[in-house]
C-alpha positions as CSV (number, residue, x, y, z in Angstrom):
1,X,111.6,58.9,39.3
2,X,108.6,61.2,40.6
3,X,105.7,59.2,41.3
4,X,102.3,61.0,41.0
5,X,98.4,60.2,40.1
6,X,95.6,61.7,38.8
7,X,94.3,62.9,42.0
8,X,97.4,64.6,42.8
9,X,96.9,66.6,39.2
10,X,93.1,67.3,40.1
11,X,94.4,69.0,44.1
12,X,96.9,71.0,41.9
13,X,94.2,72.2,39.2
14,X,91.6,73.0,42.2
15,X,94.7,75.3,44.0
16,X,95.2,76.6,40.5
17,X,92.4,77.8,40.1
18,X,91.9,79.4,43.0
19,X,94.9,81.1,42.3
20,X,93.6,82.0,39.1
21,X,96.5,80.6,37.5
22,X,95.5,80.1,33.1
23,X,94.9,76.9,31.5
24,X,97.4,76.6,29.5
25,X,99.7,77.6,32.1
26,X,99.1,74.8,34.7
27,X,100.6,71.5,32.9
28,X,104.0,73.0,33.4
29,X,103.2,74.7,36.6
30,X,102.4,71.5,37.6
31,X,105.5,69.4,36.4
32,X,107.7,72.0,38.5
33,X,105.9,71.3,41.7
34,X,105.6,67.5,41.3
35,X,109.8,67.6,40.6
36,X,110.6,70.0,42.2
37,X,114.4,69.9,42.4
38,X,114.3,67.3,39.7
39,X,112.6,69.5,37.1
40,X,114.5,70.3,34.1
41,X,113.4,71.1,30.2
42,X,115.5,71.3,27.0
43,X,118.4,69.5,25.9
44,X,118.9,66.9,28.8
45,X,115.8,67.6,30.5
46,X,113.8,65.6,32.5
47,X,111.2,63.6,30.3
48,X,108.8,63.1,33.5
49,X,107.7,67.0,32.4
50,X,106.2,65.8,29.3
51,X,104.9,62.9,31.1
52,X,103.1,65.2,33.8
53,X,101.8,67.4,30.4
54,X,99.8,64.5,29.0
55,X,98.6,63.7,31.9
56,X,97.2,67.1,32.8
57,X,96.6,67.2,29.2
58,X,94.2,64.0,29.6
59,X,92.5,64.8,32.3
60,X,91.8,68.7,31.5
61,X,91.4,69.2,27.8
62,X,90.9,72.5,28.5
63,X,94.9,73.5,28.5
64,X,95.2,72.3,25.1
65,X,92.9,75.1,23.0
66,X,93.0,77.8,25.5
67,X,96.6,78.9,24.9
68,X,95.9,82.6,24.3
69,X,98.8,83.8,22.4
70,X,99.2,87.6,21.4
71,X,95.4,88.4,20.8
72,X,92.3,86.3,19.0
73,X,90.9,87.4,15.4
74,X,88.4,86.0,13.0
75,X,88.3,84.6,9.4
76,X,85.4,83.9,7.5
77,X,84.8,81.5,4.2
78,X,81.4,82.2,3.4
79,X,79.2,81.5,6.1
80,X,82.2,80.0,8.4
81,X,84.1,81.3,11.2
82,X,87.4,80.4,11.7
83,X,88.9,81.5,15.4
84,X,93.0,82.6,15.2
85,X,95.1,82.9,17.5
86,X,97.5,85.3,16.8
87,X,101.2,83.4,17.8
88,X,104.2,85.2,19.8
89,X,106.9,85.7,17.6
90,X,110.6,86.2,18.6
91,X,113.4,87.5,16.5
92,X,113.3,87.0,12.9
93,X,110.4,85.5,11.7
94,X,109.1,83.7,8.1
95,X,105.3,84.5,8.6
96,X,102.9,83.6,6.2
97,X,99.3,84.2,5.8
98,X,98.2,80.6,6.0
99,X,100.3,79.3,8.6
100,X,98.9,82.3,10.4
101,X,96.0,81.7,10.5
102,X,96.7,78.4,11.7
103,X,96.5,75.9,8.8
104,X,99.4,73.1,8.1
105,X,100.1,74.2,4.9
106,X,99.1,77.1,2.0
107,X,96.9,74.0,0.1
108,X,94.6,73.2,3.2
109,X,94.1,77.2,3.5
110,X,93.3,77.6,-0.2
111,X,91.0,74.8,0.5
112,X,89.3,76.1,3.6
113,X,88.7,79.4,0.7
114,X,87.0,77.0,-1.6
115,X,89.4,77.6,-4.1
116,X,88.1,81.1,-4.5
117,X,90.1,83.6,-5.2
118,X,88.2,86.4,-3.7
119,X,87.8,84.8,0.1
120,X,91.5,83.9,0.3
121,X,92.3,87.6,-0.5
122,X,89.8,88.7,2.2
123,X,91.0,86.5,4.7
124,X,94.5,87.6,3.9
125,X,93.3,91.2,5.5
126,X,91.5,89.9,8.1
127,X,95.0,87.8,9.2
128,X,96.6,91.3,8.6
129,X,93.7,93.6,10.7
130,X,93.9,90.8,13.6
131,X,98.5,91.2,13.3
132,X,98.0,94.6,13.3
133,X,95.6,95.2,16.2
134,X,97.4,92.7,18.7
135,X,101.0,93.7,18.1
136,X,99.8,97.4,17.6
137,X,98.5,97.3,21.0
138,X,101.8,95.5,22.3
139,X,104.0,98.5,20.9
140,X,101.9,101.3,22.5
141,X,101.4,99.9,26.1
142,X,104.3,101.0,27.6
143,X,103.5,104.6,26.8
144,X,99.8,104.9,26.2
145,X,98.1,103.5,30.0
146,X,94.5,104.6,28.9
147,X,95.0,104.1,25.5
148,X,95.7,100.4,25.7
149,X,94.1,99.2,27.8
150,X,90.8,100.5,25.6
151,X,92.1,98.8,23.1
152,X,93.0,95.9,25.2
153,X,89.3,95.9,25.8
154,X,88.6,96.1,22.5
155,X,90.7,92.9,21.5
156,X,88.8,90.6,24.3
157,X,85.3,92.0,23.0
158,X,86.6,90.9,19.6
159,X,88.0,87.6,21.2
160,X,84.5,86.6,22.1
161,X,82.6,87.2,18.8
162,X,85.4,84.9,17.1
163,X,84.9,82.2,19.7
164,X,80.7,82.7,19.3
165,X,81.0,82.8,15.5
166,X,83.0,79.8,15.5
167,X,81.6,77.3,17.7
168,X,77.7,78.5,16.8
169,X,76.0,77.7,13.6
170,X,72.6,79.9,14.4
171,X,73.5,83.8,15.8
172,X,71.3,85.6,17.9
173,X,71.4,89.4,18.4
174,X,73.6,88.6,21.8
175,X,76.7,88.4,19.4
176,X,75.9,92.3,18.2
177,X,76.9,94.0,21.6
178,X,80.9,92.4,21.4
179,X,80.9,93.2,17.7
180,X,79.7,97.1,18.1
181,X,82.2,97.3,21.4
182,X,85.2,96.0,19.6
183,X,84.7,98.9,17.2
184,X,83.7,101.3,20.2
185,X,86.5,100.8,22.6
186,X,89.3,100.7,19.7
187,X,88.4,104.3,18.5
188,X,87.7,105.5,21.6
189,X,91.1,104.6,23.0
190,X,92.6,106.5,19.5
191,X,90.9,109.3,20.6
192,X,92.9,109.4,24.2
193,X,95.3,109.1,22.8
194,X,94.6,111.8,20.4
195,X,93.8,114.1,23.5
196,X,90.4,114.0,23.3
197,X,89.1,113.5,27.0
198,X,87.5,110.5,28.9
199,X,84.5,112.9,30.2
200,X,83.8,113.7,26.6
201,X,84.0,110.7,25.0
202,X,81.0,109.4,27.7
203,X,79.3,112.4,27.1
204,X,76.4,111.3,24.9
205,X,75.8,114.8,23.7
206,X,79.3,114.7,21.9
207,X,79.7,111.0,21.6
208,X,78.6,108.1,23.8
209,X,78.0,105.1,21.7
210,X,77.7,107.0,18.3
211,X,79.9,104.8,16.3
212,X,79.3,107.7,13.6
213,X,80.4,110.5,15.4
214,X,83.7,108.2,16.8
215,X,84.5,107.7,13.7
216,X,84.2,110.7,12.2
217,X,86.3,112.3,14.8
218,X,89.2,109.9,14.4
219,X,88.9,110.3,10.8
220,X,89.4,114.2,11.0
221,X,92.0,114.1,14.0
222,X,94.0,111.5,12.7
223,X,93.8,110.9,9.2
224,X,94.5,107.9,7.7
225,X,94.0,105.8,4.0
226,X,91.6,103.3,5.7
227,X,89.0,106.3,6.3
228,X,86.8,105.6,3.2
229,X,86.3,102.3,3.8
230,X,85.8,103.0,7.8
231,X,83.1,105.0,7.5
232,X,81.2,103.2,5.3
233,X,81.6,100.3,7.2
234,X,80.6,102.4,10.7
235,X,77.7,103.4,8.7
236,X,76.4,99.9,8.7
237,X,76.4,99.3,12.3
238,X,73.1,98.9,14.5
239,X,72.7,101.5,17.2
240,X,73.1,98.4,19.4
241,X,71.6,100.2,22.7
242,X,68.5,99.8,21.2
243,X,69.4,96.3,19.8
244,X,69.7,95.1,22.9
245,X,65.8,94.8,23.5
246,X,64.7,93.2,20.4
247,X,65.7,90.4,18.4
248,X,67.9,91.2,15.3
249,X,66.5,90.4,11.7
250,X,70.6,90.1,10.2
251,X,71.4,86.9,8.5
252,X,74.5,85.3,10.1
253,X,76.2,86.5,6.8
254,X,75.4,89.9,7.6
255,X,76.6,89.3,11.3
256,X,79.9,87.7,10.2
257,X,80.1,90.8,7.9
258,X,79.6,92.8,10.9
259,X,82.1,91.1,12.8
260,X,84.6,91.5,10.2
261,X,84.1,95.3,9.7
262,X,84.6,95.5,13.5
263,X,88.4,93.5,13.5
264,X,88.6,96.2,10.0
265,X,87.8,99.2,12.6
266,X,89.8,98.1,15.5
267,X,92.8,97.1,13.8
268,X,92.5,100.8,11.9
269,X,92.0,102.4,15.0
270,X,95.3,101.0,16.7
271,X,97.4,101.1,13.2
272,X,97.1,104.6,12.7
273,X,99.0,105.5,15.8
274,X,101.0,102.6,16.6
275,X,102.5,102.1,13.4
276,X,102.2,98.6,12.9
277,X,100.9,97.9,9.3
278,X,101.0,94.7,7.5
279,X,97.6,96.1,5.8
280,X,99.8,97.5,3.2
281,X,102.0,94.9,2.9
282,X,98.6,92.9,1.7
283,X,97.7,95.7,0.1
284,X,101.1,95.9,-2.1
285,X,100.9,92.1,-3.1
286,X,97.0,92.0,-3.6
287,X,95.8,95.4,-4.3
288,X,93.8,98.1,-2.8
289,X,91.6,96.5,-0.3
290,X,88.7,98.6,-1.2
291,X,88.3,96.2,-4.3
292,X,87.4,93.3,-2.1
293,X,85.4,95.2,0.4
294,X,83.2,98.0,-1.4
């Protein structure tokens, strides 16, 4: 038996940290240098590791809700946000919408909807846009340097609106520079990957930040059946370099609209090229999603 206290879990989280070492990565970082020899999970393993857990657990709640799985997405009833975490899945998996997006059970989902019809089927394609921009990105890294790591850029920006919209119950115009990069950084890495070149992209006589003229581009280069609804959506956006020196008059339903046109955009951006599409799945089982989002 390993004896340890709290201060020897405190001197491991400061030399964490400094190694820069995750959240939820330290409890059982942790439990293999307290053990060291004795350490041991799974079927016979030691139990002290889940011991040493709780009590890293208990004394920093932080490595309980930062687990960062495959990528972070939004969902919105109404006026609420609900963060997801998208999970890692291995082999053959039974995925459904509402475990997903992280409720117990399909009842406490439908719930969360209010019973409406109409906001369970929208945040059926959000769950699909957030699937289909994280595990997008995962099967085009390998190959596409440039390409994914805009896009991996694109996922954090999008990482941070969910966790603003979600914790805040007012929204300031802050939130409107994450939202407008998610949508900036997923076309523009579709567009290197499409050939077109970095120097142009920055070049704000061809694009820049025109959200317009990104999209429009991707659109013609790489068709796909999302385009309508893209551009329309793009369309809405506030040229947000000028947003950024004046307060925004948007509700926080219009900014929660925003946001959710942005995962839309993103998750387009990547699905057109990576092939990763449950979009259509939804879109087979619920219809065309242009009846839920005119």
């Amino acid at each position: 038996m390993i004896k340890f206290t709290d201060n020897d879990i405190f001197r491991l989280d400061e030399r964490f940290a400094q190694e820069d070492i995750p959240f939820h990565a330290r409890p059982l970082r942790a439990a293999i240098e307290l053990l060291g020899e004795q350490f041991s999970i799974g079927v016979g393993g030691n139990p002290q590791v889940r011991e040493i857990e709780q009590a890293y657990e208990r004394l920093i709640p932080e490595v309980k809700f930062t687990w960062p799985g495959m990528g972070t997405g939004l969902a919105a009833s109404v006026d609420r946000v609900k963060k997801v975490t998208i999970g890692i899945a291995f082999g053959t998996v039974n995925l459904t919408v509402s475990k997903g997006l992280g409720f117990s059970n399909h009842q406490e989902w439908v719930t969360w909807c209010r019973g409406d019809r109409k906001i369970t089927e929208r945040s059926a394609f959000a769950f699909a846009d957030m699937y289909d921009l994280v595990y997008g990105i995962s099967q085009v890294a390998a190959q596409h340097k440039n390409t994914s790591t805009f896009w991996g850029l694109a996922a954090k920006q999008l990482k941070l609106v969910a966790e603003s919209l979600s914790q805040s119950g007012s929204i300031g115009s802050a939130v409107l520079q994450p939202i407008c990069l998610t949508a900036e950084l997923a076309i523009k890495g579709t567009l290197l990957h499409l050939g077109v070149p970095e120097r142009d992209l920055k070049n704000p006589k061809l694009f820049s930040h025109d959200l317009n003229k990104l999209g429009e581009k991707m659109s013609k280069d790489s068709s796909h059946r999302d385009d309508l609804l893209l551009l329309h959506a793009l369309g809405k956006f506030p040229h947000y370099v000028d947003e950024r020196y004046r307060e925004t008059q948007r509700t926080r339903l219009e900014i929660i609209s925003l946001a959710l046109d942005a995962q839309f955009i993103a998750a387009s951006a990547v699905r057109r090229i990576s092939g990763v599409d449950m979009e259509s799945q939804m879109e087979a089982a619920i219809g065309p999603r242009g009846n839920l989002f005119p």
